[in-house]
N, C-alpha and C positions, 0 to 999 in steps of 0.2 A: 504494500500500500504506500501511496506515496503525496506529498502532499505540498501544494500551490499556494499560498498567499494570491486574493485578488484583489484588483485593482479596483480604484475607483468609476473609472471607464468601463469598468465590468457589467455596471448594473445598468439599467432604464429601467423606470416605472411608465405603464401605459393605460392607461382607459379604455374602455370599451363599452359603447351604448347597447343591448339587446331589448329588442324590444319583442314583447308575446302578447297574445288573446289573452284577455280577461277572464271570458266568459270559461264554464266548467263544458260545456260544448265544444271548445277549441274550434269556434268560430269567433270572426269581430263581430260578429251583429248579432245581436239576442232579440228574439222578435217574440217570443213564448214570456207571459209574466203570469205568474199563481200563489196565489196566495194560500196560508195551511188555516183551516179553518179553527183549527184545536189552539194555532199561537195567538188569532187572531181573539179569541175570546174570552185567552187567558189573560193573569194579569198583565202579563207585559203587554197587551194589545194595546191599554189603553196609552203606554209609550211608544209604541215603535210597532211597526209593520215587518216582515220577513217576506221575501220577495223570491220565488223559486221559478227555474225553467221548467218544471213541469212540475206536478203533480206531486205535492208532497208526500202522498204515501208510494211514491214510486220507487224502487230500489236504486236509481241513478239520480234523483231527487238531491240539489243542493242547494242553498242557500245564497244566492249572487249578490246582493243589498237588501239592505234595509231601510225606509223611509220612513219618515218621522214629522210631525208638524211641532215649532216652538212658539212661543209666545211671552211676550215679556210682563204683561198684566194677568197670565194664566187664562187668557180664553180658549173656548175651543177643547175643553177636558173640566171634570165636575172637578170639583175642587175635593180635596183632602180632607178639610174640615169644616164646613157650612159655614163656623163660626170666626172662622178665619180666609177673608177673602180673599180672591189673588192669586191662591199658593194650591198650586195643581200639580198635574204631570209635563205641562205642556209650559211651564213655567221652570220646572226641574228641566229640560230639556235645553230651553233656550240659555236656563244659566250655566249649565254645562259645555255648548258648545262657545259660550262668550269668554270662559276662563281658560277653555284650551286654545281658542284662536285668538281673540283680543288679548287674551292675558289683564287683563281689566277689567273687574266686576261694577266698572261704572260707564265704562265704550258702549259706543251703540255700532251696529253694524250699518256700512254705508254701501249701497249698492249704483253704482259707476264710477264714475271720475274724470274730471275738469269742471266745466259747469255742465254737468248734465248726472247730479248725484240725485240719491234718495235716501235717507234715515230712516229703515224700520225698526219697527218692532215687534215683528212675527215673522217667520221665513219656512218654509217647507225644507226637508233636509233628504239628501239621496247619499248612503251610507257606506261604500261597496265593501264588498266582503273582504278582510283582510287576508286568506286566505285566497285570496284569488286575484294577486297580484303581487308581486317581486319586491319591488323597493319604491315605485310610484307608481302615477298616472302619467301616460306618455302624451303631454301637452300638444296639441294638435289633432288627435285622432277622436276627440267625443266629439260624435253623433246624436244627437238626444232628439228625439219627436213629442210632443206633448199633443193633445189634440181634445177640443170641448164639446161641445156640443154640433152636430149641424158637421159640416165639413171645415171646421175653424183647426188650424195647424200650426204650429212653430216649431222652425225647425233650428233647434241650438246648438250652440258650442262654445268652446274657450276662445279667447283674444292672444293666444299666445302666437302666431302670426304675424298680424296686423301691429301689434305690440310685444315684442321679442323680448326688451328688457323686463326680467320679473319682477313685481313691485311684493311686498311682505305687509302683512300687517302681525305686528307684533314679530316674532321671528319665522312666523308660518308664509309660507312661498303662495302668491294667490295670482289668479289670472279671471278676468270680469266674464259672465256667462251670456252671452251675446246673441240673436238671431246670425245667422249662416250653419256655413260651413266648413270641418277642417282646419280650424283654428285661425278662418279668415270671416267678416261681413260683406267681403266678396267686392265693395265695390270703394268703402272708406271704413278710414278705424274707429268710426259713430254712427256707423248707419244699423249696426246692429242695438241701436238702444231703443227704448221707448222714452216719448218726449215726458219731461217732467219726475220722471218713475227712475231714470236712471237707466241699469243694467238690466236682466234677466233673472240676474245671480252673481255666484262668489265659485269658483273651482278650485279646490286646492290638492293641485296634485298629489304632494307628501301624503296628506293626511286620507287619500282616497275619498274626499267629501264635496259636494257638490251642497250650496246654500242655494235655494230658489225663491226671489223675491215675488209675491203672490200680488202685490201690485200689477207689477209690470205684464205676468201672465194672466192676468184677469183680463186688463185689456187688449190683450192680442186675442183670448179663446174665450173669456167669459168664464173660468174655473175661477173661484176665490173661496180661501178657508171659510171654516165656519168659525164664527166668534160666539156660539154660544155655550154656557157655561154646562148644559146637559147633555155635550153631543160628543160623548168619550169615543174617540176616534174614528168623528166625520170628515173632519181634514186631514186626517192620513188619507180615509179613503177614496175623496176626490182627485190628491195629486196619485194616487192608484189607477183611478179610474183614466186619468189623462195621460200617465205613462200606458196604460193595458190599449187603449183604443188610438194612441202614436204607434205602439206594433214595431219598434225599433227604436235602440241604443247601442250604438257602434264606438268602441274603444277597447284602448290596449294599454298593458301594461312594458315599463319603461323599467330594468334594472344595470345600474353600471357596473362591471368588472374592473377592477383592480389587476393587474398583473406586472408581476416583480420579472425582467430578463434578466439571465445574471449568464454571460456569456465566458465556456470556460475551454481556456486555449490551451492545448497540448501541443508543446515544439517538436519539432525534429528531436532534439536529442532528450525531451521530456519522455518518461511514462513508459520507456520501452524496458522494464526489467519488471519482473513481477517475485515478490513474496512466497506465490504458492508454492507449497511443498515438492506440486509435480518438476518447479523449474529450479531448485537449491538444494544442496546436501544438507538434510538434518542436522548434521554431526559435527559439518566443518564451516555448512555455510557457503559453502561453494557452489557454483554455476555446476549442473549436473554434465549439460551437454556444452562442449566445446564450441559449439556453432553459434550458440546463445551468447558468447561473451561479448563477439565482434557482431553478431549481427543477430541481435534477439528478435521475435517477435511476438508477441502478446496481444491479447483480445482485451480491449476498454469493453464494462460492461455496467460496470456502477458509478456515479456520482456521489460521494458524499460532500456535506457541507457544513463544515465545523464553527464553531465562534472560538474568539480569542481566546476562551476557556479550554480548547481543544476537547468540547462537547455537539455531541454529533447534532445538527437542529433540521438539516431536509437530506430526504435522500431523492436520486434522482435515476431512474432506469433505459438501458437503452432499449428501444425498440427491438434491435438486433447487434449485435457483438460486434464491434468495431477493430478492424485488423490498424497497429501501430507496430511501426519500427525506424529503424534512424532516418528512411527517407520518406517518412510521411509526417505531416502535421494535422490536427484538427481540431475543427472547431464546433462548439456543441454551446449550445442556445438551452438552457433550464429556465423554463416557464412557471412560476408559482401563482395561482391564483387565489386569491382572495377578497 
């Protein structure tokens, strides 16, 4: 065994985008949406909806998102305790998702930007399953159909196109949820708003959560929450009803590779004697065969890779056994990824 010190030119670090289907279909477009009638009427119904491509009691039956109505005065869900107004589920919801995204239990959620904002204070939430995507949401490829009554349609997506730089609210990565397509409005970077309402929404890749401002979709389709205080999940069930009757949500998931090259150069006159037993005298230590002194030859077949501690930390395999001897050199490329 024999051993290298490398260099600093030895290594690159590389990145690498891949990007996959979302969906448990392993297509981009999910056009099937089902709800389980057993979660929906459990307690958790009256927070959150669970959202399946087929049939929940089916044996291929998965879980893709969940959707969810919030509300900052608690409408739209009975309240907790008659005697205490306000404080619902749909109020637990909204201040949940204000301390993970705003990080500020006094922000309010602002849907567009420049002068063409809106301040709410209720928002419909689409949750995807964390399970069924890598490390984000791959900015540009949501497709989203919402659809109301009558043949009324919009068809959305992110602004991460039109507007490449990503803006944050609070440390969270967010992109404004726009009419088009393909992370474009197809013709200007505000043609996808509605006048006075602002945005659509809020898309935050990291976090796999899409915000949908019920404003803005009211007046394109006519769908808007219910704000009454006995209607434990009527407004889950109409942004249900407007995802099920759009019949399509196209997106992908986005995960980045890390990879360490650490490139390891054997000279001419390197690596050409080997340790093993078959090629040295036990006894004396000695070159067995005569021909081996002046012109050995040996088979590279392992990588190892030591720290300064001279403790072993990767090992690295060849594909096939590589012939060295005084008139060869070579060179071997170890990929670690992480």
């Amino acid at each position: 065994m024999s051993f290298k010190r490398l260099d600093p030119e030895d290594f690159l670090v590389s990145s690498d985008s891949i990007v996959n289907t979302l969906w448990s279909t392993n297509t981009p477009t999910l056009t099937t949406f089902v709800t389980s009638s057993t979660q929906v009427a459990s307690s958790a119904g009256i927070y959150y909806y669970s959202v399946y491509q087929t049939g929940s009691l089916e044996s291929n039956a998965a879980v893709q998102f969940d959707i969810a109505y919030a509300d900052l005065k608690g409408s739209g869900s009975t309240y907790y305790n008659s005697a205490v107004p306000g404080v619902s589920p749909t109020k637990t919801i909204y201040g949940q998702y204000r301390s993970m995204i705003l990080e500020d239990e006094n922000s309010s959620f602002i849907f567009g930007k420049g002068t063409n904002i809106y301040t709410t204070e209720n928002f419909w939430v689409i949750n995807f399953e964390r399970a069924r995507y890598k490390q984000s949401l791959f900015p540009g490829s949501l497709n989203l159909i919402l659809s109301g009554s009558g043949t009324r349609k919009i068809n959305l997506t992110d602004d991460s196109v039109d507007n490449p730089v990503s803006q944050f609210f609070g440390s969270t990565r967010v992109y404004q949820l726009i009419s088009g397509s393909n992370g474009t409005a197809g013709t200007s970077a505000t043609s996808g708003y509605v006048a006075a309402s602002g945005s659509y929404g809020l898309v935050f890749p990291d976090l796999g959560t899409i915000l949908i401002n019920p404003v803005a979709v009211s007046q394109s389709i006519h769908v808007s929450p219910s704000r009454s205080n006995n209607s434990d999940g009527l407004s889950i069930s109409k942004l249900f009803n407007a995802i099920r009757l759009g019949s399509s949500i196209k997106i992908n998931s986005q995960e980045t590779l890390t990879s360490d090259y650490v490139f390891v150069r054997a000279r001419n006159s390197e690596f050409n004697y080997s340790e093993n037993p078959s090629f040295i005298s036990g006894s004396t230590g000695e070159v067995i065969y005569d021909a081996f002194i002046n012109a050995p030859q040996v088979y590279l077949t392992t990588i190892g890779m030591y720290n300064d501690s001279n403790e072993l930390i990767a090992v690295a395999k060849m594909s096939r056994p590589l012939l060295k001897d005084f008139t060869k050199e070579a060179l071997v490329r170890v990929k670690l990824d992480f």
